[in-house]
C-alpha positions as CSV (number, residue, x, y, z in Angstrom):
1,X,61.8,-39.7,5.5
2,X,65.4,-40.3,7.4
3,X,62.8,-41.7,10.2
4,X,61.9,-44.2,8.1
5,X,65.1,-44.4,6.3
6,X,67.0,-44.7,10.0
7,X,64.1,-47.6,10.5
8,X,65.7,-48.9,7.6
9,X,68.9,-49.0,9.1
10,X,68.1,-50.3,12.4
11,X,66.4,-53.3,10.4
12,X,69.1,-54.1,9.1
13,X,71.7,-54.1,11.7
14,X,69.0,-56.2,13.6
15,X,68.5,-58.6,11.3
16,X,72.6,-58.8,11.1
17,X,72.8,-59.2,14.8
18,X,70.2,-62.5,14.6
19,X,71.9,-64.3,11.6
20,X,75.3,-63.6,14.0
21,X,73.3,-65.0,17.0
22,X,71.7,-68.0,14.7
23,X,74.9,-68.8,13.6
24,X,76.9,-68.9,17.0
25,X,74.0,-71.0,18.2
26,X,73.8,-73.3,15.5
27,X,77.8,-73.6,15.9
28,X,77.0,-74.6,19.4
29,X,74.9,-77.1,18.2
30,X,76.4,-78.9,15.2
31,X,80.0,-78.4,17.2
32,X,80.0,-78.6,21.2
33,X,77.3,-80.4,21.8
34,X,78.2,-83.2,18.7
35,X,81.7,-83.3,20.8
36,X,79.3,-83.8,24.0
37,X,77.9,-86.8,22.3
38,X,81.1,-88.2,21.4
39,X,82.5,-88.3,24.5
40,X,79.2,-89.8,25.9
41,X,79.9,-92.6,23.2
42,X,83.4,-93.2,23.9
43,X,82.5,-93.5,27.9
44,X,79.7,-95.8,27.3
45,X,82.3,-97.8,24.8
46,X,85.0,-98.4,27.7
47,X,82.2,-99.3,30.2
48,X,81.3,-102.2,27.8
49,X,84.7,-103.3,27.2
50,X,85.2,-103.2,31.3
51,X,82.6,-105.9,31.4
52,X,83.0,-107.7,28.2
53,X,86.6,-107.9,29.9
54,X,84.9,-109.1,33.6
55,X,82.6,-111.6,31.8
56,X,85.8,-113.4,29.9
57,X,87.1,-113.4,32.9
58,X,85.3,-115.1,34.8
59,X,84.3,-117.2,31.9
60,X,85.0,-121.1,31.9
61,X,87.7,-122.4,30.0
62,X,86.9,-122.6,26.1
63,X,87.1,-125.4,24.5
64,X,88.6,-124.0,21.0
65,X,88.9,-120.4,19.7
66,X,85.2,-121.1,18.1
67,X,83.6,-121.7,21.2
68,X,84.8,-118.2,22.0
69,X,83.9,-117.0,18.8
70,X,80.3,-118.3,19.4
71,X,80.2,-116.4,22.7
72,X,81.3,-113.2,21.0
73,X,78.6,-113.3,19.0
74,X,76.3,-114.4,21.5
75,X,77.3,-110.8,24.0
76,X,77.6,-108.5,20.9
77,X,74.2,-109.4,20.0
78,X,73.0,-108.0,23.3
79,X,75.3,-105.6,24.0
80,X,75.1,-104.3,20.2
81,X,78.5,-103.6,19.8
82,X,81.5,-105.8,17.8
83,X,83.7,-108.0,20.1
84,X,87.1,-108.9,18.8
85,X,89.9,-110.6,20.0
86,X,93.8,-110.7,18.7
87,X,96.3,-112.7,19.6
88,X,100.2,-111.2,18.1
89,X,98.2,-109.3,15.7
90,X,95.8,-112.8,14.4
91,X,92.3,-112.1,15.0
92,X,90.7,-114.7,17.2
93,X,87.1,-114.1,17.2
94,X,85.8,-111.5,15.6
95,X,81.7,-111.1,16.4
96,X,81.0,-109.5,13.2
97,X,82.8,-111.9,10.4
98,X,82.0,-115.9,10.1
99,X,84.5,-118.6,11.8
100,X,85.6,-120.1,8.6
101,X,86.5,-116.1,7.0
102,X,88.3,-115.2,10.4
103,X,91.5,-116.5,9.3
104,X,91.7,-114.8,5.8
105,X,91.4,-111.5,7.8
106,X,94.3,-109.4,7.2
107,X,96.7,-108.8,10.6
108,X,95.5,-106.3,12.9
109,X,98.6,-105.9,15.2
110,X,98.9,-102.3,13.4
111,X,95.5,-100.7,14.1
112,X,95.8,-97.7,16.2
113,X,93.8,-98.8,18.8
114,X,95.4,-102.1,19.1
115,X,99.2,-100.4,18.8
116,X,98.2,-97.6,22.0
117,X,97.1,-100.7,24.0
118,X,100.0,-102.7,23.6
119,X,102.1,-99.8,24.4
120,X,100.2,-97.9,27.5
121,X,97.4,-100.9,28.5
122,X,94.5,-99.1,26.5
123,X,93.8,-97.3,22.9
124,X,91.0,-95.7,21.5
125,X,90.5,-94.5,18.0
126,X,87.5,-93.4,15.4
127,X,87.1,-94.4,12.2
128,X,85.5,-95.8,9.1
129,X,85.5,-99.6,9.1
130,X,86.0,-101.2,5.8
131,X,84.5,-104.4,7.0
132,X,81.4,-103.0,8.3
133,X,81.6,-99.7,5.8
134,X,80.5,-97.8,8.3
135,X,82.4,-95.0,11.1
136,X,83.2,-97.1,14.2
137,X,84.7,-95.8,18.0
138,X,87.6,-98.6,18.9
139,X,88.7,-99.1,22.3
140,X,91.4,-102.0,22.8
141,X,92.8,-103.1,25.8
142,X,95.5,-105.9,27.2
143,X,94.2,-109.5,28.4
144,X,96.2,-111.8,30.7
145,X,95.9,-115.7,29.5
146,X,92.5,-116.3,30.8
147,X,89.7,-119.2,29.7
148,X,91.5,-121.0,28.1
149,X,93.0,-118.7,25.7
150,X,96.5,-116.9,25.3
151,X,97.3,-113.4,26.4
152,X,96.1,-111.0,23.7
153,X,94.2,-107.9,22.8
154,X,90.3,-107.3,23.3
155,X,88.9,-104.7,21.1
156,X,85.2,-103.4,21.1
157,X,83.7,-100.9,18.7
158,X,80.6,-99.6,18.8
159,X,79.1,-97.9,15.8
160,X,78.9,-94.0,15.2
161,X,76.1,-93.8,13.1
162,X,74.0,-93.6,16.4
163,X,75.8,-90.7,17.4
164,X,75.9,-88.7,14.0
165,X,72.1,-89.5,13.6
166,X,71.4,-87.7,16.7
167,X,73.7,-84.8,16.0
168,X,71.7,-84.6,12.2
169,X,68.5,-84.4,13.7
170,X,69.9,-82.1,16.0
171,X,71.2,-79.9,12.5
172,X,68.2,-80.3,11.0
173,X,65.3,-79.3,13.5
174,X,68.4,-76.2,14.3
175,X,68.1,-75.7,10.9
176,X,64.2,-75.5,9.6
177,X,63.7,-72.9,13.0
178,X,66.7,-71.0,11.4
179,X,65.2,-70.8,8.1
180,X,61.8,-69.8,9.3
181,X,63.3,-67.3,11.7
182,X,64.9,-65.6,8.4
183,X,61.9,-65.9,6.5
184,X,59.4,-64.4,9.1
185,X,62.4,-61.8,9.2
186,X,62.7,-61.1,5.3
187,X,59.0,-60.7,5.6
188,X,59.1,-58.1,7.9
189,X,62.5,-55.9,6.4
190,X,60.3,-56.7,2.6
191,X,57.3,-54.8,4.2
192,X,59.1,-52.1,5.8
193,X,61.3,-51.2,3.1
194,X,58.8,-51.7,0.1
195,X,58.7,-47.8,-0.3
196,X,61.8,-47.1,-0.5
197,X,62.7,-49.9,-2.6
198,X,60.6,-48.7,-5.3
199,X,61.8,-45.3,-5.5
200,X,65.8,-46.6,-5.1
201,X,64.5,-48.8,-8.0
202,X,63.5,-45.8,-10.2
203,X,66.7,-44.1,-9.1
204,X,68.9,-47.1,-10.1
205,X,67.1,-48.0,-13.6
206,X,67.5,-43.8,-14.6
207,X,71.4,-44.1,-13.5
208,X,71.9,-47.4,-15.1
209,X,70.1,-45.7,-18.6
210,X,72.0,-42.9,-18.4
211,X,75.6,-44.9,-17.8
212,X,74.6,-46.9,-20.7
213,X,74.7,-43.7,-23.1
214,X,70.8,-42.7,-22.8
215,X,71.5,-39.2,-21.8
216,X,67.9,-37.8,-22.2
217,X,66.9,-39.7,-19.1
218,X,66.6,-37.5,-16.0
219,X,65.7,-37.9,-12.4
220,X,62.3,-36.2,-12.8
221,X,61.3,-36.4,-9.3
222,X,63.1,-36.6,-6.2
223,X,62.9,-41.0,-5.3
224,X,63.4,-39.2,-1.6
225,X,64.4,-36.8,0.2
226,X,68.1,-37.6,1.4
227,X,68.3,-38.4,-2.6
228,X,67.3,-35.0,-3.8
229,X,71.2,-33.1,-3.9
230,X,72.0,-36.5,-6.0
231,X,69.3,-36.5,-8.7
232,X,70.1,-32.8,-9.2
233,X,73.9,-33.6,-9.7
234,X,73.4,-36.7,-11.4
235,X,71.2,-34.6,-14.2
236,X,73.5,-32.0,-14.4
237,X,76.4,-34.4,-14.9
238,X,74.8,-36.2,-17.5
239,X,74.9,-33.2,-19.7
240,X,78.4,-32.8,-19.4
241,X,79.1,-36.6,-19.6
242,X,77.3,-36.5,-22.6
243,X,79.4,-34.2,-24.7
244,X,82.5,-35.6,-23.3
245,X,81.4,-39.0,-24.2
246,X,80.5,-38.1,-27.7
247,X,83.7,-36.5,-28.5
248,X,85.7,-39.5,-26.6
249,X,83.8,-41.5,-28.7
250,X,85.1,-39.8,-32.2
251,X,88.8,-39.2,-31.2
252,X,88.6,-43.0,-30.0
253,X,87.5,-44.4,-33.3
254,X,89.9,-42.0,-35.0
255,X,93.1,-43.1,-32.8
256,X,91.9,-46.6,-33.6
257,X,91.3,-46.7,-37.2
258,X,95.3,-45.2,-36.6
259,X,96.5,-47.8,-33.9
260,X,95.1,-50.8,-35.8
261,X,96.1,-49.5,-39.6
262,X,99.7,-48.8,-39.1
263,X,102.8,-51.3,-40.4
264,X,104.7,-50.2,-37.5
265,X,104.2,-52.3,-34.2
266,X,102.5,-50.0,-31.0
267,X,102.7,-51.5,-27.6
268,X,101.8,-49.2,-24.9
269,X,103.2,-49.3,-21.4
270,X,101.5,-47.8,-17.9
271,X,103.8,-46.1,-15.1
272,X,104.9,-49.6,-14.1
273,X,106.5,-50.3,-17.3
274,X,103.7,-52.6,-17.8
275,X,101.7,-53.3,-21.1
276,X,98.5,-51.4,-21.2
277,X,97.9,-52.3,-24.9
278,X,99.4,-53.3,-28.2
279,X,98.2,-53.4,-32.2
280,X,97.9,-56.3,-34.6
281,X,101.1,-55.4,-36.3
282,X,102.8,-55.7,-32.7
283,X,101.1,-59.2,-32.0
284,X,102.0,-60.5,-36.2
285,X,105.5,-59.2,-35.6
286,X,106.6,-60.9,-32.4
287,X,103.7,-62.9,-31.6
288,X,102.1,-61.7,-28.0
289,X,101.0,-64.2,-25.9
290,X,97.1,-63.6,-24.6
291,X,98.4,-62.6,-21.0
292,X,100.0,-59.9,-22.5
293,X,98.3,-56.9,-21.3
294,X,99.4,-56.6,-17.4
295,X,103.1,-57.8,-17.7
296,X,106.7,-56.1,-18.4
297,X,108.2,-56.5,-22.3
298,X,110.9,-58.8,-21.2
299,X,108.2,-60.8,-20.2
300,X,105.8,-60.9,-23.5
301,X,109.0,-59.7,-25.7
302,X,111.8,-62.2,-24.1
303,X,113.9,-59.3,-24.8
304,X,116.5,-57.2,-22.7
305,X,117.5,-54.8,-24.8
306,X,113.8,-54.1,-24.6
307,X,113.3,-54.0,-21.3
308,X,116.5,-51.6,-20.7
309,X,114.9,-48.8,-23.1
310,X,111.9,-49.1,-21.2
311,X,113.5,-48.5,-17.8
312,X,115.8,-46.1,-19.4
313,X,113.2,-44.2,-20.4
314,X,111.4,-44.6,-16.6
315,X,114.2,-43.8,-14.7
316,X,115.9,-41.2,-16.8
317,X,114.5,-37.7,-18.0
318,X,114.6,-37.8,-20.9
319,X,112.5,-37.9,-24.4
320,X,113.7,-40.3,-26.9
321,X,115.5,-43.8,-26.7
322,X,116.2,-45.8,-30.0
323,X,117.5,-49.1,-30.4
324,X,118.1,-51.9,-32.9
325,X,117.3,-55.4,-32.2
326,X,117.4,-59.0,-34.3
327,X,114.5,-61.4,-33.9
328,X,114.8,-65.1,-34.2
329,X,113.0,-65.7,-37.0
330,X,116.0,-63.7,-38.7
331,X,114.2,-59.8,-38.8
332,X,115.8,-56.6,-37.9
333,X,113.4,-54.2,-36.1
334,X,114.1,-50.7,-35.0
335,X,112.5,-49.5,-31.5
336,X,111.7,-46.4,-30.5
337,X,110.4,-45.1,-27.1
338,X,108.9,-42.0,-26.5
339,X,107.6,-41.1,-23.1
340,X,104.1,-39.3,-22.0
341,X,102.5,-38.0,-19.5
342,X,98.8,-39.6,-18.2
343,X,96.4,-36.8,-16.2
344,X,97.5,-37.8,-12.9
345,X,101.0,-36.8,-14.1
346,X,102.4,-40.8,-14.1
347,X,105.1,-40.8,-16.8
348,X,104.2,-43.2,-19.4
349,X,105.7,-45.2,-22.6
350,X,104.6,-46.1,-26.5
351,X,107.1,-48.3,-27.8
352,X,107.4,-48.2,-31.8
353,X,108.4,-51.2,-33.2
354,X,109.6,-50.5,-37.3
355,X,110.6,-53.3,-39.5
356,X,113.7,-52.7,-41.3
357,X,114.8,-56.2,-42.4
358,X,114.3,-55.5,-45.9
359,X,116.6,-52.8,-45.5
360,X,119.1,-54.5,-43.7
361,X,119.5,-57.2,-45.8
362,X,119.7,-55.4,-49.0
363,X,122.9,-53.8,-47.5
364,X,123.8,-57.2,-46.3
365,X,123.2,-58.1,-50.1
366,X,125.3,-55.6,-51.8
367,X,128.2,-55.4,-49.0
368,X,128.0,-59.2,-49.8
369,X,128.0,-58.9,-53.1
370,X,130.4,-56.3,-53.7
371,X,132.7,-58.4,-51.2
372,X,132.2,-61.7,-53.1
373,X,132.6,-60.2,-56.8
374,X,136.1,-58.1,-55.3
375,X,137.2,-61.9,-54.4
376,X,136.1,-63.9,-57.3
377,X,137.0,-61.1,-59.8
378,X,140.4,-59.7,-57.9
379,X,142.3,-63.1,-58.5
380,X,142.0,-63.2,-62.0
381,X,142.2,-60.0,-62.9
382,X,145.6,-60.0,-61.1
383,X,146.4,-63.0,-62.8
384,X,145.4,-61.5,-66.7
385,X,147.0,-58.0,-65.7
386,X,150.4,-59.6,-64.6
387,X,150.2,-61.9,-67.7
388,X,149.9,-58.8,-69.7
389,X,152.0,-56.9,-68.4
390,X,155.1,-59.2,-69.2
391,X,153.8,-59.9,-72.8
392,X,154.4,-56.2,-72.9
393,X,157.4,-55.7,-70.7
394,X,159.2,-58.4,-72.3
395,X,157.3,-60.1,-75.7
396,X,158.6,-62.9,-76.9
397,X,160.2,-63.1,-80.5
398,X,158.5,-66.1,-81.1
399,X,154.5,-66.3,-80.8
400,X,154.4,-70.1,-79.8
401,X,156.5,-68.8,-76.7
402,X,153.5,-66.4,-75.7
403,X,150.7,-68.6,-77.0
404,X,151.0,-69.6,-73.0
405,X,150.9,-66.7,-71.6
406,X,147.8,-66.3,-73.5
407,X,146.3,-69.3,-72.7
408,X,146.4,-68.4,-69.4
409,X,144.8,-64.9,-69.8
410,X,141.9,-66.6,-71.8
411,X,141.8,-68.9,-69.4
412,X,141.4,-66.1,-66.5
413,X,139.0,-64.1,-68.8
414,X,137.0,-66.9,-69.5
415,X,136.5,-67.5,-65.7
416,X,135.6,-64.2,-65.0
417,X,132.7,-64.5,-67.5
418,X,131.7,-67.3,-66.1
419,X,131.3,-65.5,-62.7
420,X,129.5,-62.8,-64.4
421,X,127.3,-65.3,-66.1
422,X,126.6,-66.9,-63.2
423,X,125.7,-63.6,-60.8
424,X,122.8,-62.9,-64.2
425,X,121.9,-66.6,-63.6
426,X,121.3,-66.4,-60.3
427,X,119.5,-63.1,-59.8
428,X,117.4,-64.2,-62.7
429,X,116.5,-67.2,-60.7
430,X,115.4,-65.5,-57.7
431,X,113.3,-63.2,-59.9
432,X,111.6,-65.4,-61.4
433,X,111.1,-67.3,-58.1
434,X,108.3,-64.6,-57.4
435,X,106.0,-65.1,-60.6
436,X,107.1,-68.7,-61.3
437,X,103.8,-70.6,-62.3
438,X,105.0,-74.4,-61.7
439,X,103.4,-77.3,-63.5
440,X,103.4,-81.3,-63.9
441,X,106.8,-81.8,-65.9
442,X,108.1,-85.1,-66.8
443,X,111.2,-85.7,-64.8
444,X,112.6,-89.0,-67.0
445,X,112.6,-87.0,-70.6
446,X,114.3,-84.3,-69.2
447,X,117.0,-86.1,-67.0
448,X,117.0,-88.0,-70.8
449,X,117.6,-84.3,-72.1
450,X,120.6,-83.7,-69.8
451,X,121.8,-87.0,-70.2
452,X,122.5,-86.4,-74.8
453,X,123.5,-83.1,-73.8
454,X,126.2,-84.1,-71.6
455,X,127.3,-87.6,-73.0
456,X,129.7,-85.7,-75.3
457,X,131.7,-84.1,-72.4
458,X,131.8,-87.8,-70.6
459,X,133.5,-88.7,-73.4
460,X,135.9,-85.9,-73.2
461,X,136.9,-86.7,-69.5
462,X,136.5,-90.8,-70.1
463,X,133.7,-91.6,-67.2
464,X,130.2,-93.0,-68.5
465,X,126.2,-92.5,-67.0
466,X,124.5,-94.9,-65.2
467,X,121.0,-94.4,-64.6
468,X,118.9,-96.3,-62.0
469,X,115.3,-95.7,-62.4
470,X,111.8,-97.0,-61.9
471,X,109.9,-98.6,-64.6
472,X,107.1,-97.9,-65.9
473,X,107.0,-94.2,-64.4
474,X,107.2,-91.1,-65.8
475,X,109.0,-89.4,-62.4
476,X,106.2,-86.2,-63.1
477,X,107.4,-83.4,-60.8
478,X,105.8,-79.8,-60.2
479,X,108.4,-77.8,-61.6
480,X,109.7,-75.9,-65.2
481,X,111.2,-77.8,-67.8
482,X,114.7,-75.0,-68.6
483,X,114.8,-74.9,-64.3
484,X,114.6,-78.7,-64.0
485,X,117.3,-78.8,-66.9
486,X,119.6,-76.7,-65.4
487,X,119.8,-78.1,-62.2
488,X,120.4,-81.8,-63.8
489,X,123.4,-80.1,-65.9
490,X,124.8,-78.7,-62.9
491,X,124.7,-81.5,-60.9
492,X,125.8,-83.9,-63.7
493,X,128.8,-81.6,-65.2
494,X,130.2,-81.4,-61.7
495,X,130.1,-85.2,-61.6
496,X,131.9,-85.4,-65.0
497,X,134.6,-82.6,-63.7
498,X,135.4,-83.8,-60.5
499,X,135.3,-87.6,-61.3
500,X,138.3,-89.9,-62.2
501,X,139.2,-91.2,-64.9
502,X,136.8,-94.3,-65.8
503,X,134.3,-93.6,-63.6
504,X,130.8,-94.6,-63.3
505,X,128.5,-91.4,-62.5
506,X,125.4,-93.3,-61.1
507,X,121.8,-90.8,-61.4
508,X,118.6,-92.6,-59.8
509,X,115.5,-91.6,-59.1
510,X,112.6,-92.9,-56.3
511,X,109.1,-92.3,-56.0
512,X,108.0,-91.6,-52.6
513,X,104.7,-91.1,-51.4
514,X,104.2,-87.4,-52.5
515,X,107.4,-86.4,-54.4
516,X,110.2,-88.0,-56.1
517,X,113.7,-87.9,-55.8
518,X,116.6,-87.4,-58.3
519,X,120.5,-88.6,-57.1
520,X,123.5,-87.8,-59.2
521,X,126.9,-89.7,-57.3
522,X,130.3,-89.8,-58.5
523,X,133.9,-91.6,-57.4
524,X,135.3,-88.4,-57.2
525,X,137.3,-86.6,-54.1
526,X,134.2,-86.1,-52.2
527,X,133.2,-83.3,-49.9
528,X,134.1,-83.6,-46.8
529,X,131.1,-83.2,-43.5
530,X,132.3,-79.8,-42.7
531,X,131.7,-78.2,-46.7
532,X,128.5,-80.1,-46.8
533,X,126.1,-77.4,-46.4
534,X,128.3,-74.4,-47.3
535,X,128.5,-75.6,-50.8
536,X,125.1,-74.0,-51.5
537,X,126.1,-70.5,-50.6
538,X,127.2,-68.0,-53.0
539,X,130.7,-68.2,-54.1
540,X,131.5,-70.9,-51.5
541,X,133.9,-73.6,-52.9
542,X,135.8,-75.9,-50.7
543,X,139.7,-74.2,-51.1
544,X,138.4,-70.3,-51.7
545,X,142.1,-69.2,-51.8
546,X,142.7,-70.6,-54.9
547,X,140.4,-70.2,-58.3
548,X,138.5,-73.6,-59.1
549,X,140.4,-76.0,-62.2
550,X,137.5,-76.0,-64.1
551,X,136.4,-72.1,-64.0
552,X,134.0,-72.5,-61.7
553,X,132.7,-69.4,-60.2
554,X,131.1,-70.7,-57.0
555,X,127.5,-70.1,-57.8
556,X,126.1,-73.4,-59.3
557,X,125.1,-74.8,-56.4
558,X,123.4,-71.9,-55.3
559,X,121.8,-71.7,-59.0
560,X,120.9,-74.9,-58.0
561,X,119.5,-74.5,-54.4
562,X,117.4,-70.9,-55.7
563,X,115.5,-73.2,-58.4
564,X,114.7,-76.4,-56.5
565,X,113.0,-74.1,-53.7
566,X,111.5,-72.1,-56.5
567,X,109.7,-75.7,-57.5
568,X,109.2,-75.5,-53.4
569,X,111.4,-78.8,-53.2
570,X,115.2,-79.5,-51.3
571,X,118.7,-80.0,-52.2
572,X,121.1,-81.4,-50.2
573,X,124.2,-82.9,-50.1
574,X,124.4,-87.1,-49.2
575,X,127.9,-88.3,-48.3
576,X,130.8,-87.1,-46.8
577,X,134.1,-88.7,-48.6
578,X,135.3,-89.6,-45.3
579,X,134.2,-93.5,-45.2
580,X,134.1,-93.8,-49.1
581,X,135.2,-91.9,-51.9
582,X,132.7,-89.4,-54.1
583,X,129.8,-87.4,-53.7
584,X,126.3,-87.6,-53.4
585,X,124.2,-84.2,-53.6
586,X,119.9,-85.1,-54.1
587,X,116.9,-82.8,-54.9
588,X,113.8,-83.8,-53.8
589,X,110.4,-82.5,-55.5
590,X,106.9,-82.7,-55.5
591,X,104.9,-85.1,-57.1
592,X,101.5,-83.5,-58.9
593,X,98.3,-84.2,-56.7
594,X,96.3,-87.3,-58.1
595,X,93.1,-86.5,-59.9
């Protein structure tokens, strides 16, 4: 058996040897001897130029530059190349094109061959002619004045088909002897090896069976002798390969009913610091790009406060590494890297990536809080405790001498309610913002609603309504009647508070495509660009060192802002008080979808 097996061998390392030789041959071939035939061309091509150049010569004078076109013609037919002639770059005659197209030819005082004869006497150059679409040799050379015609260029090209058709038949007859001289070789490695193939057949289908899981397959007799040490390893390793497989298998499905269940985001990284792997709660939480696996995390993560734990944790021994870090989309996640070891020993990472934006903004929420509430509350409170305090320290005999100072605590108490008020309002409306069941409300009867409601208090300040809306319509929003109502009476009484004397607060309404919007504007102070969009925040009011003239406690607006996007609509503010006096602010809503 290694006899035949060393026949084997020498087969192939013959048959190697003949494709090499084949090849160098066929190299020869297709290469040398195709330059041989070029060069064969090209000599030819100047010996036929040297006498096209004798005959002209000795030519008589022409009578006209056709005559000597005709006569081109005439020797190219028999010599069966192209004759041309050029004269400052104009083509002459020209063998191949007729008399009356020779002038529309384009100028030929740049071809190659034509620009290396004018320089050294002589030029030669191969290539495809777009006239005669076809690969044509060109060799040029200098003419004195002679027959009657002026100093010039004459050009002959000779076709290379001839050549290439030679050097194909030359490939192809090469080619057929080297495809039977494989085949009668194929023949003869097929018959020698047929035995063996069978039995490394056998052997590869019971290895392939048993790599796919089937473990009960076995080598049951020996495919040959040099193969006998292998079967018997390869059957004793399968019974070990399959126990190992099969608890693999369960601690696999285990570790990934783990990996792929968790809130937390897992990426793990290789010795390189590169990712091996992550879970779906790494790719939802930052969004991992397909070419993940393979590169670093400041790479997939954009992150170098990432990317420092990591080589922390690679460079330095030791065990734990935490770290904070701020997405864009506005979440706080806290990192953790802890570092393994693989069974080569290579020191390894899992990055844990927990999600504690809820957390971090509900201390956001109640620092803010407890800061905003301190502010609104702290001024008037000052205000009602000093007040007091001299009512007490020194009261007045009279009361209509303290019914001031009174006023003015009322007045204090009354805005602190107000901001208490407003904080329950608020909160309610971002409750409700998570059960709220929107529906088709009319927007004209309750913008009518607002309007009696607050008629009475336009009175009170002197300024009058004027309402701009479209006919015929009932301006039906998706929203909730008491929401829709409050935001109209914050918008309105703001309008009424802050406007002048005998104003005109205009409200309109327009029906766009898929939503309508509501405009309340007044000829008040304004707001200037810079308060535009901070008017919507809590507690924001344009002079916050002083408490608003009407008791406001800062949170309308936000009110405001919380229901509209609870209706999944905008507010905004429209107009600046900088080019005209008053403000704008608009809510925008949609419209219910057509049945």
């Amino acid at each position: 058996m290694k006899l035949r097996s060393f026949q084997m061998r020498l087969l192939l390392w013959g048959w190697a040897m003949l494709i090499l030789a084949l090849a160098v041959a066929f190299y020869y071939s297709s290469t040398l001897v195709g330059s041989e035939l070029v060069r064969d061309t090209e000599h030819i091509s100047w010996q036929q130029l040297d006498t096209v150049k004798w005959l002209l010569r000795e030519h008589a004078e022409f009578d006209s530059e056709q005559a000597m076109d005709v006569w081109a013609k005439t020797l190219s037919h028999k010599l069966g190349s192209r004759i041309t002639y050029i004269v400052n770059g104009r083509v002459v005659a020209d063998s191949e094109m007729e008399y009356d197209k020779i002038a529309f030819m384009e100028n030929h005082g740049k071809r190659p061959e034509v620009v290396e004869a004018l320089m050294d006497g002589s030029g030669m150059h191969l290539r495809h002619s777009t006239t005669l679409e076809k690969d044509m040799i060109y060799v040029a050379s200098t003419m004195p004045s002679c027959a009657g015609m002026p100093a010039g260029v004459l050009r002959l090209a000779v076709p290379f088909s001839k050549v290439q058709e030679r050097l194909n038949s030359l490939r192809i007859n090469f080619l057929w002897l080297f495809l039977g001289i494989l085949a009668v070789a194929a023949g003869l490695a097929a018959y020698l090896s047929r035995n063996m193939g069978r039995s490394i057949r056998a052997f590869s289908e019971v290895a392939r069976q048993i790599g796919e899981g089937n473990y009960s397959m076995r080598l049951r007799s020996s495919p040959g002798g040099e193969f006998q040490p292998l079967a018997s390893s390869v059957n004793a390793m399968a019974k070990k390969i399959e126990f190992h497989i099969q608890t693999i298998e369960d601690q696999k499905g285990q570790l990934r009913a783990m990996f792929e269940g968790m809130d937390e985001g897992v990426m793990a990284l290789d010795s390189g610091g590169r990712v091996i792997s992550y879970n779906a709660a790494m790719d939802e939480m930052i969004s991992m790009p397909e070419t993940a696996v393979g590169r670093t995390p400041i790479e997939v993560t954009r992150r170098y406060e990432i990317q420092n734990l990591v080589d922390r944790l690679l460079s330095e021994e030791i065990d734990f590494v935490k770290t904070e870090i701020d997405l864009m989309d506005g979440r706080t996640v806290d990192v953790s890297g802890l570092p393994y070891n693989d069974h080569h020993g290579a020191r390894r990472l899992i990055l844990v990536f927990h999600d504690i934006t809820v957390i971090k903004q509900a201390e956001k929420g109640l620092r803010d809080f407890v800061a905003n509430a301190s502010h609104q509350l702290r001024t008037p409170l000052t205000s009602i405790k000093g007040y007091s305090e001299t009512l007490l320290d020194n009261p007045p005999k009279d009361f209509n001498d303290a019914r001031g100072f009174l006023e003015i605590i009322l007045k204090n108490a009354d805005h602190m309610n107000k901001v208490i008020s407003s904080m329950l309002a608020l909160a309610k409306s971002e409750q409700m913002g998570k059960a709220l069941k929107i529906a088709p409300v009319s927007g004209r009867e309750v913008l009518q609603r607002a309007l009696d409601d607050l008629i009475p208090l336009a009175e009170d300040f002197g300024v009058s309504f004027d309402t701009e809306l479209p006919e015929g319509h009932g301006l039906e929003v998706m929203g909730e009647s008491d929401g829709l109502l409050h935001v109209f009476h914050n918008l309105m009484q703001n309008a009424v508070k802050y406007s002048p004397k005998g104003g005109v607060i205009t409200v309109t309404a327009e029906v766009e495509k898929n939503s309508v919007a509501f405009c309340v504007e007044d000829q008040g102070p304004g707001i200037s660009k810079e308060h535009s969009l901070k008017v919507f925040e809590r507690f924001y009011r344009v002079d916050e060192n002083t408490i608003d003239g009407h008791g406001s406690a800062g949170l309308g607006l936000a009110i405001c802002r919380r229901i509209v996007k609870n209706f999944g609509g905008e507010i905004w503010h429209d107009g600046y008080g900088e080019d005209k006096r008053g403000a704008r602010f608009c809510f925008r809503l949609k419209a219910p979808k057509a049945s």
